[in-house]
N, C-alpha and C positions, 0 to 999 in steps of 0.2 A: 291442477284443480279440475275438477267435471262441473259443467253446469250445469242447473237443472235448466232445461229450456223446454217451454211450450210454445210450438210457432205454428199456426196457421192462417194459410195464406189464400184461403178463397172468401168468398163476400159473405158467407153463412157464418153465423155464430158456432163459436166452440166451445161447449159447456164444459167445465172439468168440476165436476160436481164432489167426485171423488178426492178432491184435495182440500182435504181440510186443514193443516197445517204440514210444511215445508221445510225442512232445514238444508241448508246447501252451502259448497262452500264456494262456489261459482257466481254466474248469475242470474236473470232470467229475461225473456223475453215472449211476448201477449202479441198475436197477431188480430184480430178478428175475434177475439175470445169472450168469453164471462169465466174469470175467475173467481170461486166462491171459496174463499177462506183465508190465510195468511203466510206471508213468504216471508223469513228471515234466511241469513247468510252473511258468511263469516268468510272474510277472506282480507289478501292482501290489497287487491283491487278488483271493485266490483262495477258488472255494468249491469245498466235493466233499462229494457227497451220496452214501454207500453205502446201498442198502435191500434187505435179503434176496437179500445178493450176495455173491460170493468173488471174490476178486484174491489170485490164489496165481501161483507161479510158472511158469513156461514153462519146459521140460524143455530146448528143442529149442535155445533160448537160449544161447550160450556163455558172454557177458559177466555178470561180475555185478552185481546191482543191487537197490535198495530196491523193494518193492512199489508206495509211492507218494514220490514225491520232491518237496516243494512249497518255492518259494522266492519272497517277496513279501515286502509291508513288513507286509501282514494275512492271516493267512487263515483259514480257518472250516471246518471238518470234524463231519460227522453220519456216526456210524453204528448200523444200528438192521440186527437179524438179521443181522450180516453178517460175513465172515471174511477176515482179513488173514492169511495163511499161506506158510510154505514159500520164502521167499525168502534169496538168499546174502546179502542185509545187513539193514541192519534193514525192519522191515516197514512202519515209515511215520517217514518223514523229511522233519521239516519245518527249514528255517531261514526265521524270519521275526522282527519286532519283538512283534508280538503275535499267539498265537493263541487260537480258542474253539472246544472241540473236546467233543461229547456221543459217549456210548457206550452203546448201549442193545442189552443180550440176545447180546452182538457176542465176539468172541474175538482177539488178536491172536498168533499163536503156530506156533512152529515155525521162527521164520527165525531165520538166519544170526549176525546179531549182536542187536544193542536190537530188542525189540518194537515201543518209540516212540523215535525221537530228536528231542528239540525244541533246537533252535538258538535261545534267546529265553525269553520268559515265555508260560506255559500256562494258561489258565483251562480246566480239565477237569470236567465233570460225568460221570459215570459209574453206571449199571446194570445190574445181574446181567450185568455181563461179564467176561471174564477176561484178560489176558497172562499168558502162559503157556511156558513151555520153548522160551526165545529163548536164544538163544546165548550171548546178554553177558546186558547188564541187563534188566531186565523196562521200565523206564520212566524215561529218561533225559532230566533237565530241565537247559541248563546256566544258566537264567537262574533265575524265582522261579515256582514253582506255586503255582495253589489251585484245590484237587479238594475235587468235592462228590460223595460217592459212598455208594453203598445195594449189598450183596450182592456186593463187588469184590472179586475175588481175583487176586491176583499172585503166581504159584507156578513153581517148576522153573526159572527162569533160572539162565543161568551164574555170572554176576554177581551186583551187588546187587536187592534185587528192586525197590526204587524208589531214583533216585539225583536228588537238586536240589542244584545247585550255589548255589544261594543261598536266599532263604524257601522255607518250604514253611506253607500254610494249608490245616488241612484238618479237614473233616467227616465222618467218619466213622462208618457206621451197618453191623454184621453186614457187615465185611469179613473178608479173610484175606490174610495176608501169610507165605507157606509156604516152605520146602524151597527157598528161592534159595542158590547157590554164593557170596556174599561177606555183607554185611549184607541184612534185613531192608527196611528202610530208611535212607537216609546223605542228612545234610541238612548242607549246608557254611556255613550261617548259623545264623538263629533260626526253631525250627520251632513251630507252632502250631496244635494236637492236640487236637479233642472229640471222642472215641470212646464209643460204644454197641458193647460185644459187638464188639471189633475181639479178632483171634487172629493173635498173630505167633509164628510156631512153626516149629520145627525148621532156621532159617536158619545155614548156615555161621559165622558168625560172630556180633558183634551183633545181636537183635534189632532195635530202632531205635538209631540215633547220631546224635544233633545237635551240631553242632560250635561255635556260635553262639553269644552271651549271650540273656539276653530267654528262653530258651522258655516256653511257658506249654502243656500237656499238662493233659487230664483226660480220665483212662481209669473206665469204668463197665461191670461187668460182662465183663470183658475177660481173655484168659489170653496170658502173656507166660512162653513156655515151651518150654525144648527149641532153645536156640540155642546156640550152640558158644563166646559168648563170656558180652559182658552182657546182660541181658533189656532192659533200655534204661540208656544213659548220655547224658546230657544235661553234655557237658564243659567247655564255658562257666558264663560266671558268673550271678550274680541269676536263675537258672532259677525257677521254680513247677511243680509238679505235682501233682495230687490226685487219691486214685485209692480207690475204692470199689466193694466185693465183688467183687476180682479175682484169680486169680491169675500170682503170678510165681515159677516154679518151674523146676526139673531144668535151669537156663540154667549152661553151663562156666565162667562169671565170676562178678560181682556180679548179684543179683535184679534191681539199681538202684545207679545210682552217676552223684552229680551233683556239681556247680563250688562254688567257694565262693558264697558271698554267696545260697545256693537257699532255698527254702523247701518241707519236702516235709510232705504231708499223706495219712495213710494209713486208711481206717476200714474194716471187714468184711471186710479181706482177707488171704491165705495168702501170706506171705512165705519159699519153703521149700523146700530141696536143692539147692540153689544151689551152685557148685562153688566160692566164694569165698565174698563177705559175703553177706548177705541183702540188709543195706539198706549202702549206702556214699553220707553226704553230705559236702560240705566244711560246707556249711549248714546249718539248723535242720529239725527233724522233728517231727509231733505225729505218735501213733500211738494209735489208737483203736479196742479190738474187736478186733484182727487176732492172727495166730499167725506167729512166728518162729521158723523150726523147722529143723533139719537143716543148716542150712547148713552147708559145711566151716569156713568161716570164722566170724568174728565176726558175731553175729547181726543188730547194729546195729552202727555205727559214724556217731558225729554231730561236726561243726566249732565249732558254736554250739549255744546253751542250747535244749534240748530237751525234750519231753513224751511219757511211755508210759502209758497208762493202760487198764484192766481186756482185759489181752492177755494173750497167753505167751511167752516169750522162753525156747526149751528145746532141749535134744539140738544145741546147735551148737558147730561145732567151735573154736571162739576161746574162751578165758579171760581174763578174763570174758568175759560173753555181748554185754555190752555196753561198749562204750566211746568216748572220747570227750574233745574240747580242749577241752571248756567244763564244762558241768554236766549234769543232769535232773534231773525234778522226775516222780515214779515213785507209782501209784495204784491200789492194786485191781489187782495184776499179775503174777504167778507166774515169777519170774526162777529159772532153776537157777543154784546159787549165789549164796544171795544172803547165805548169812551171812558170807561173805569183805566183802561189800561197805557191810554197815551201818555202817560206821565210813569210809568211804570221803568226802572231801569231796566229790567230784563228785556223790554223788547225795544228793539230797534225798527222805526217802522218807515218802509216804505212808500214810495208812489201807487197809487190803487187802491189802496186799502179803504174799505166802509163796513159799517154795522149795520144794517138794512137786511131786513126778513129776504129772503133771497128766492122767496114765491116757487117751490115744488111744485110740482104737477103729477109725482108720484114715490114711492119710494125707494127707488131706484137713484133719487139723486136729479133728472132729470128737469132741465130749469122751463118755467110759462115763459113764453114770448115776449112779454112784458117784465121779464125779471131784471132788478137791477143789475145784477152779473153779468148777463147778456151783452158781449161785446165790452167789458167792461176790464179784461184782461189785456197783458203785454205781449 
């Protein structure tokens, strides 16, 4: 195979004006460049190497077309300083069986339709780069992804901001997943989620949606807030999720709302103003430390035998605040309303437990100095 390759390697830009469209059946590589137009290639394995380069569109161009178009049985893409922009489809379109694709410092944003469209399965590593205000989705997998990503932000699509049609595996450290036109993220299987300080905020619709059995999610330090639907729903069955000092707030639906057969685990976090439940599971819940507060709805809602202990469950709009197909077993925990409930067989109630305004100071959860709560836990 011959590649087309354009490489330049001094610090001056290298305009190739004269290429307006590309066919090859190699691959390519952008040193220092401005590429103005579009590369497709057809082979058995392809590589393409961007470095402190842009492949933006060509104005002068009628037809329309992906930034880069790559079709093989492999193929391999690096970008590092580099800009994929401005094109009438999406801005990098690959169909292949497998690809392995790094992103580093890089942006992909402003075209036509998807950011990325992967025809296949994606192994994505990704740094401080962004997809960004693409047409449709921000990152469109129809096979299984797994991204390993630091500082990654997927903001302003049309669409969903990430869509995989089947797994999705993912690492997650001080991402952002913002203001996209449909879901957050949409995962058509079983998704599989360790987040440090991930923020999914202000998306059209769901926050995240996994449609799958099996997921297993643990959010740390993370705010799931500000989306027009659920903050995450996990609608499949036998889910697991765990999630510590996070918030899930001001989201149009449920805080959270999982499948039967889930298992949810909640400890140092603000479940609150939620435009339906707080927490919605078919499944079992332990709840440890946190504040359930404001919701419209019911503050909890559990399927199986569940645990609350030294939290607040306050100012939500369901009566009771909690409820539930099976039972709890309740400790150290400040339920409004709860002398409707002591007679109630579903709950089982522990030592600590009162119904006493629990005096905020803001909303954040955040107890006065004088609040009953205060020292008031095991």
């Amino acid at each position: 195979d011959s590649a087309v390759e354009f490489l330049h390697d001094e610090s001056n830009d290298a305009y190739l004006g004269a290429m307006v469209h590309t066919l090859s059946t190699g691959g390519l590589t952008l040193d220092h460049s401005t590429f103005k137009g579009d590369f497709h290639s057809v082979s058995d394995s392809i590589q393409v190497n961007l470095s402190n380069s842009t492949l933006e569109k060509n104005v002068t161009r009628s037809k329309n077309s992906h930034g880069l178009g790559l079709y093989a049985n492999h193929v391999e893409l690096a970008m590092e300083n580099s800009t994929v922009s401005n094109h009438a489809l999406e801005g990098l379109h690959v169909k292949a069986n497998t690809v392995q694709q790094s992103i580093s410092n890089s942006s992909i944003q402003g075209n036509g339709s998807n950011g990325i469209e992967v025809i296949g399965d994606l192994d994505l590593t990704s740094n401080s780069s962004t997809i960004g205000n693409n047409g449709a989705t921000g990152l469109g997998i129809t096979g299984n992804l797994s991204l390993t990503s630091d500082h990654f932000t997927v903001q302003g699509n049309g669409s969903n901001g990430i869509d995989v049609s089947q797994t999705f595996d993912w690492q997650s450290d001080f991402d952002v997943v913002a203001s996209n036109g449909g879901n957050g993220v949409t995962v058509g299987s079983t998704l599989t989620l360790v987040a440090d300080s991930l923020e999914v905020v202000g998306n059209f619709s769901d926050g995240i949606l996994a449609s799958g059995s099996n997921s297993d999610v643990t959010l740390y330090q993370s705010f799931i807030r500000d989306n027009g639907s659920d903050g995450i729903r996990l609608s499949g069955s036998n889910n697991a999720m765990d999630v510590d000092y996070s918030f899930f707030r001001d989201n149009g639906g449920d805080g959270m709302d999982m499948g039967s057969g889930s298992t949810l685990e909640v400890d140092n976090s603000l479940i609150g103003y939620n435009g339906s439940n707080g927490i919605r599971t078919s499944g079992a819940a332990t709840i440890n430390y946190s504040d359930i507060l404001h919701n419209a709805g019911t503050g909890i809602y559990t399927g199986d035998f569940s645990t609350v202990n030294n939290s607040i469950v306050w100012f939500n709009g369901g009566v009771p605040q909690m409820t539930t197909n099976n039972s709890y077993a309740v400790s150290y925990t400040n339920v409004q309303g709860i002398n409707a409930l002591l007679t109630n067989y579903e709950f089982a109630w522990g030592d600590g437990c009162i119904g006493t305004d629990p005096v905020l100071i803001d909303d954040q959860g955040h107890l006065d100095p004088y609040s009953p709560c205060v020292d008031g836990g095991m």
